[in-house]
N, C-alpha and C positions, 0 to 999 in steps of 0.2 A: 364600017362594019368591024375591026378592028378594035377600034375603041370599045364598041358594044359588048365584043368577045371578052374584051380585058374586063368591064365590069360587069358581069354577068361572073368571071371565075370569082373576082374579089368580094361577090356578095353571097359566095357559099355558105357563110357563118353566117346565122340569124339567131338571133334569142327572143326573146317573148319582154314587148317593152313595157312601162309603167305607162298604164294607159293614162287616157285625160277625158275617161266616159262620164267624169260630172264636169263637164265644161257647160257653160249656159253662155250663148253666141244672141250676138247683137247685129243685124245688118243695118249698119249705116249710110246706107243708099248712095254712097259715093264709091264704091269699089272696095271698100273697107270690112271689115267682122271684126266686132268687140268680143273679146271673152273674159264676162265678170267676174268668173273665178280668180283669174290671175290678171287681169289687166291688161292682157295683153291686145293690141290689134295688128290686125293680120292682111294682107293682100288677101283679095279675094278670088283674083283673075289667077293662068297660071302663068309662072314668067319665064317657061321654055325647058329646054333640055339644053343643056352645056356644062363644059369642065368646070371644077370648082373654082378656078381663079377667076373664071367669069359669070360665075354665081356671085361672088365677095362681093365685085365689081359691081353685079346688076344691081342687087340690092344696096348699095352706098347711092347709086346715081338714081335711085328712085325718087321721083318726087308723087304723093298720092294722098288724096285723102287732105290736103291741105299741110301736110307734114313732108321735110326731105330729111328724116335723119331715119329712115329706112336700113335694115342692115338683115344679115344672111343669120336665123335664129341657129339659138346652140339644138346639142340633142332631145335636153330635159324639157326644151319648150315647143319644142317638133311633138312628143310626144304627147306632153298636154292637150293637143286639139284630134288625138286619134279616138277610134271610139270602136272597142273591140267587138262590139256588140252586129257590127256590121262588115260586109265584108266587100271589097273590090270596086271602090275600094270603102277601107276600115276608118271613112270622117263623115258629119253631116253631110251629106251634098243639097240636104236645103239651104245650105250658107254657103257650100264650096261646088256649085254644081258641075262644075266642068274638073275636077280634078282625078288625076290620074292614078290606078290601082299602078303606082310605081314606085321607086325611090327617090328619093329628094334630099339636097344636101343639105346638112348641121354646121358649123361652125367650127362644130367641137373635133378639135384634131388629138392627134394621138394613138388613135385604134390600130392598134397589131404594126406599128411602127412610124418611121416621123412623116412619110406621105401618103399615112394613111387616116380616113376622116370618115367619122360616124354620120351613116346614114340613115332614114326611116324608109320603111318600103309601106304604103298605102293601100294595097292587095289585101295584109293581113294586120301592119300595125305592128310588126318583127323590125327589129335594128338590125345593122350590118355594117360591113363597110366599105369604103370605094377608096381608091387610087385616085389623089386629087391630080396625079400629071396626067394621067390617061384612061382615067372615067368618067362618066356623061353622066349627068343624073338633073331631077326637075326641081325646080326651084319657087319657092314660097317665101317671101320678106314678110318680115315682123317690125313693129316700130313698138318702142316702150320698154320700161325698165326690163332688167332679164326675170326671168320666172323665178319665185322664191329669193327675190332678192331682198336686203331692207332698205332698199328705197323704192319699193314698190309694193307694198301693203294695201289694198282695197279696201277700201270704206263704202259701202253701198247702203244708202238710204233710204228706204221707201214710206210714200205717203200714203193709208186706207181711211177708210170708214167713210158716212155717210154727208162729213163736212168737208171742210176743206181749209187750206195755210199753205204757210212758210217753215220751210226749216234752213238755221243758217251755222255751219260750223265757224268756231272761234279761231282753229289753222285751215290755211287753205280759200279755196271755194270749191263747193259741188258743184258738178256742172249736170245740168237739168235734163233730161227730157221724159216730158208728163209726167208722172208721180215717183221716176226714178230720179235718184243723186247718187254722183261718184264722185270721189278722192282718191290722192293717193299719197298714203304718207313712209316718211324713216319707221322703222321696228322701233318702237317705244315712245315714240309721238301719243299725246294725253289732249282728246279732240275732245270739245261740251260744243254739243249739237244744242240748239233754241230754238224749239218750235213754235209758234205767232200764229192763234185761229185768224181765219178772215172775219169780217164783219157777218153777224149771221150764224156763226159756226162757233165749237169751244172745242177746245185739244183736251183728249182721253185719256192717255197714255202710249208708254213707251214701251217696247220689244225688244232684246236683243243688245239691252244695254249693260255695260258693268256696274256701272248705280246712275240712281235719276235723285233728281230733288226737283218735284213743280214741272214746271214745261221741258226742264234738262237732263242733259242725259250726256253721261261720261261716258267712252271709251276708253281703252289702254292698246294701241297697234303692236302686239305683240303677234298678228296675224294678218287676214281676211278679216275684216268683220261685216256684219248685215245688221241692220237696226230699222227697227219701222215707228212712224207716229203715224197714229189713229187721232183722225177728226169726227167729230159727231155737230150733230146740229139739236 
């Protein structure tokens, strides 16, 4: 109870966070949520209520999803997955259904002195912050580069139209499923995607490219990017 008291005063301060209401969420039937936007995948279960030094902890000692290098996200990417649009709590709960209109801890230390660590509250989608010696708060692992980083650039690929193929980039590999592909690359990485109709089918053109020549199509990762190839028959 004590504890409770202690973070409840320390979460007086709240400000209004940068939401993450275009996040496009992926369940990957293994416990996991992909989010295209930024690459990020996320626990999907929730991993409890405890001090932050036993948040750090849980989330290192995660093994899930096929990956252990699982870790406790910072603030900017807590936020990324809120979604103001809703409330109590403020995330999909079609991909997070069990998750709590509560606070949850960041990574990100610093806030209003050195034991003290920015946290999201899921009620409303409002930042704040906790006493990592003597506050409790819920906790949610993240694996994958940090949000807005440049070594985590999204390349998202999609295949339409009435035919069908391959596309194959030149760094990398996409990694597939059904007529989606993703990558990820360094900020300034120069991708030539090559699309191959199947047999039966002929390639139409490109979307979302920085120039094409013929079946290709160049990028520049100076971002996120989306690109689609249309097959016809």
């Amino acid at each position: 109870m004590q504890k409770m008291l202690v973070l409840l005063v320390t979460m007086l301060t709240v400000f209004i966070a940068v939401t993450g209401d275009a996040a496009i969420f992926t369940d990957n039937g293994n416990g996991t949520v992909t989010d295209s936007v930024t690459g990020l995948m996320w626990q999907q279960a929730e991993g409890g209520l405890m001090e932050w030094d036993k948040a750090v902890l849980y989330c290192t000692g995660l093994s899930l999803g096929g990956y252990s290098d699982w870790r406790l996200p910072k603030i900017k990417e807590l936020e990324s997955i809120t979604d103001t649009k809703l409330w109590n709590p403020a995330i999909n709960t079609a991909f997070f259904p069990k998750a709590y209109p509560a606070y949850y801890w960041s990574s990100t230390t610093g806030a209003y002195g050195k034991d003290a660590v920015w946290i999201l509250g899921f009620s409303t989608g409002g930042v704040g912050s906790g006493n990592r010696a003597d506050s409790l708060a819920y906790v949610r692992c993240v694996h994958g580069g940090r949000y807005g980083s440049a070594d985590n650039l999204v390349l998202s690929v999609s295949k339409s139209g009435t035919g069908s193929g391959t596309v194959k980039a030149s760094l990398g590999t996409l990694s597939w499923s059904g007529n989606s592909g993703k990558a990820s690359y360094k900020s300034g990485a120069s991708v030539t995607l090559t699309a191959t109709a199947d047999s039966g089918s002929t390639f139409t053109s490109w979307t979302g490219c920085d120039s094409t020549s013929a079946d290709k199509c160049t990028v520049s990762m100076s971002t996120a990017k989306s690109v689609t190839a249309t097959f016809g028959r």
